[in-house]
C-alpha positions in Angstrom: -33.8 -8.8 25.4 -31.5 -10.2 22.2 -31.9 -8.0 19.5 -32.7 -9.8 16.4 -30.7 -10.4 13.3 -31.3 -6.4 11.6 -31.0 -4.8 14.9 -27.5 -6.4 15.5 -26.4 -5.4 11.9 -27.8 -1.5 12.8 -25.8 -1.7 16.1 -23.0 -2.8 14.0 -23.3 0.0 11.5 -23.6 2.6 14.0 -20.9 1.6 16.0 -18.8 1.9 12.8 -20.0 5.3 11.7 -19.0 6.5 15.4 -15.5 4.9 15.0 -15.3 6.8 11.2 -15.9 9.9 12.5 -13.6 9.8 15.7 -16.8 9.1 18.1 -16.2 5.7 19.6 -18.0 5.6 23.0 -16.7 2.9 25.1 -17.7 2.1 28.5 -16.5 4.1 31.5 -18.0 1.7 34.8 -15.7 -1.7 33.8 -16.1 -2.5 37.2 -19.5 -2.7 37.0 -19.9 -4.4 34.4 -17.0 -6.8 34.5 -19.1 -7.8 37.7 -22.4 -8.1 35.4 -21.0 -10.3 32.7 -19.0 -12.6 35.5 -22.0 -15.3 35.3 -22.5 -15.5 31.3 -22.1 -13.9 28.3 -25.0 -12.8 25.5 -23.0 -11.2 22.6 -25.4 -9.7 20.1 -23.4 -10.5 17.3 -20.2 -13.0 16.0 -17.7 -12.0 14.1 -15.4 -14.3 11.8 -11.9 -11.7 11.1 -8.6 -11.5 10.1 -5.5 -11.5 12.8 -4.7 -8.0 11.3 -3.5 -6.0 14.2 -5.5 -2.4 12.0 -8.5 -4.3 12.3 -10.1 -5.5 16.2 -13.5 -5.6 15.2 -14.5 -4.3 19.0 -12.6 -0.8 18.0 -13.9 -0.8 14.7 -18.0 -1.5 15.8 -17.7 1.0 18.5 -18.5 -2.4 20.6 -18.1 -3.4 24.7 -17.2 -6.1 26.6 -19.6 -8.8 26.5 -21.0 -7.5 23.3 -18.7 -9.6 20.2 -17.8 -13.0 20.2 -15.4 -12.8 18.3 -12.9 -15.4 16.1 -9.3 -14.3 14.5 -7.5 -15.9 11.9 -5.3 -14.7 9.4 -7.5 -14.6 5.7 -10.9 -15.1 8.1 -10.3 -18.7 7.4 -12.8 -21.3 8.2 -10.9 -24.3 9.5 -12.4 -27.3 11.3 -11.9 -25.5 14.7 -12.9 -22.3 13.7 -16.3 -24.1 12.7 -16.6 -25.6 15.7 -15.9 -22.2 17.7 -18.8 -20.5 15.5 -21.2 -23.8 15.9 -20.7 -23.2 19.6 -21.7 -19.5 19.0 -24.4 -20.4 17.1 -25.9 -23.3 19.4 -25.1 -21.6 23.1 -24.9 -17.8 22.7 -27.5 -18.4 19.8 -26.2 -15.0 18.7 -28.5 -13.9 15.8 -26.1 -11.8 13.1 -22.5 -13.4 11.9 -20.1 -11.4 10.3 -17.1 -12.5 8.0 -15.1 -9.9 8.0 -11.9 -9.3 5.5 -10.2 -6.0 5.1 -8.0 -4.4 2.3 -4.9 -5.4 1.6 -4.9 -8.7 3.3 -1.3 -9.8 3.3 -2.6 -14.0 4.0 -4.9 -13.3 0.6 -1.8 -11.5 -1.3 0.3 -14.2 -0.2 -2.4 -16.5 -1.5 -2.2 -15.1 -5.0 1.2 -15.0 -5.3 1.7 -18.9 -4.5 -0.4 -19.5 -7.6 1.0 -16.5 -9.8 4.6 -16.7 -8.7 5.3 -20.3 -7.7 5.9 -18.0 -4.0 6.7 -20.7 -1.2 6.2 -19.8 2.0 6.7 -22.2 5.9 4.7 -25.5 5.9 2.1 -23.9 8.1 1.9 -21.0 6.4 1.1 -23.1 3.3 -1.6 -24.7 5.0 -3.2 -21.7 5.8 -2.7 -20.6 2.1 -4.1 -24.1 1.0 -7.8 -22.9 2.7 -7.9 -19.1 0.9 -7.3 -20.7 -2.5 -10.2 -22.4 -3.5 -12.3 -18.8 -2.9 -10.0 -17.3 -5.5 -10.1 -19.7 -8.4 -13.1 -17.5 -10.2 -10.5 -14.1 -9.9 -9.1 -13.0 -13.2 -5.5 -13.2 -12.2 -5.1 -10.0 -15.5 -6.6 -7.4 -13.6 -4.1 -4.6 -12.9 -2.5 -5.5 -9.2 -4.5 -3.3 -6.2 -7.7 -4.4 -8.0 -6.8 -7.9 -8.3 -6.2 -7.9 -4.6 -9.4 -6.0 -3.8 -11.7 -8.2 -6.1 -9.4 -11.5 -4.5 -10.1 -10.1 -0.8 -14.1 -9.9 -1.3 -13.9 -13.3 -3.1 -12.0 -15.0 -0.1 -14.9 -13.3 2.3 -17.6 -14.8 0.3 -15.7 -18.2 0.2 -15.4 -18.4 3.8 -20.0 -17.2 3.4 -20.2 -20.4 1.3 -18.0 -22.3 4.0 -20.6 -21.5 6.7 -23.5 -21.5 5.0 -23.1 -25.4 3.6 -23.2 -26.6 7.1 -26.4 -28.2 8.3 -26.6 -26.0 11.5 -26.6 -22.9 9.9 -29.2 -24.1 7.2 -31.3 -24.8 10.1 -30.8 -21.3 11.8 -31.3 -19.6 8.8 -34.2 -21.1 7.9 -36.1 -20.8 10.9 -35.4 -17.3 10.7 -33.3 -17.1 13.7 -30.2 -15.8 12.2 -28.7 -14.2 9.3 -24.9 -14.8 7.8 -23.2 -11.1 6.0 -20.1 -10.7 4.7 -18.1 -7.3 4.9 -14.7 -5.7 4.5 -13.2 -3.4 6.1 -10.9 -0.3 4.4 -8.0 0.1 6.6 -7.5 4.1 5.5 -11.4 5.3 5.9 -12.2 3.3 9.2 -15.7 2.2 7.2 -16.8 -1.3 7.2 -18.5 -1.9 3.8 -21.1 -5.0 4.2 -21.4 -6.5 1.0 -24.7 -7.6 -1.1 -25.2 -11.2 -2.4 -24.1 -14.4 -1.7 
């Protein structure tokens, strides 16, 4: 049976504590269930992250195969096909928790804030992908001594890419009937711990 919306956060949260303390259990009969998961998939749980190589959010949750869907992009952006990748999530795997996760010292957010501090250029993609972080950032008080700023600017861009999702008609209709819920979280690359945060 799918657990709901809390019990996939709690499965989430354990897994993590296992990975903090050096416990990670991951599965020993692939075969098996490689075999199991040939016909379908039911992940309990999406996760929006960053393309950091520190942070594969199956490691960090502890989780299995068949158990994340999961969707990479440097900053956690949400572009038009990462929207359509969680919509599918959402509407076929009706998985009941999503999860943006950032992570310190996010070098696509750093880059972010030095484009507007610094007049930084960086490849036309690259600026593309810098073009989608900003708008998260505009409310960060650029004065703030430098690790802070990029702390403070890393939780912002998480909660932009919340606001992203959560202005979409589909997940207004998911969340209202009660059948999922949208958290935010980053994770801090030196601890292992994946802090969820409160709020919007």
């Amino acid at each position: 049976m799918r657990p709901s919306a809390d019990e996939a956060l709690s499965r989430l949260q354990d897994g993590n504590a296992r990975f903090v303390r050096g416990e990670a259990q991951f599965p020993t009969h692939l075969p098996e269930i490689r075999a199991a998961l040939a016909d379908g998939q039911q992940p309990f749980a999406t996760i929006l992250g960053c393309s950091d190589s520190r942070v594969p959010p199956e490691l960090v949750f502890g989780a299995g195969l068949g158990e994340l869907f999961i969707v990479r992009l440097a900053g956690n952006v949400v572009s038009a096909e990462v929207m359509g990748t969680l919509q599918y999530a959402g509407m076929h795997l009706a998985t009941p928790l999503f999860v943006v996760l950032g992570h310190e010292g996010c070098g696509a957010v750093r880059a972010a804030l030095d484009a507007t501090s610094h007049g930084s250029s960086e490849g036309s993609r690259i600026e593309v992908l810098l073009k989608s972080i900003l708008p998260g950032l505009a409310g960060v008080d650029r004065e703030l001594e430098p690790a802070v700023l990029l702390s403070r600017a890393v939780e912002a861009n998480v909660r932009w890419s919340l606001r992203q999702l959560r202005a979409t008609p589909e997940v207004q209709t998911r969340q209202a009937e009660g059948l999922m819920k949208l958290v935010g979280a980053v994770y801090e690359l030196e601890a292992g711990r994946v802090r969820f945060l409160d709020g919007p």
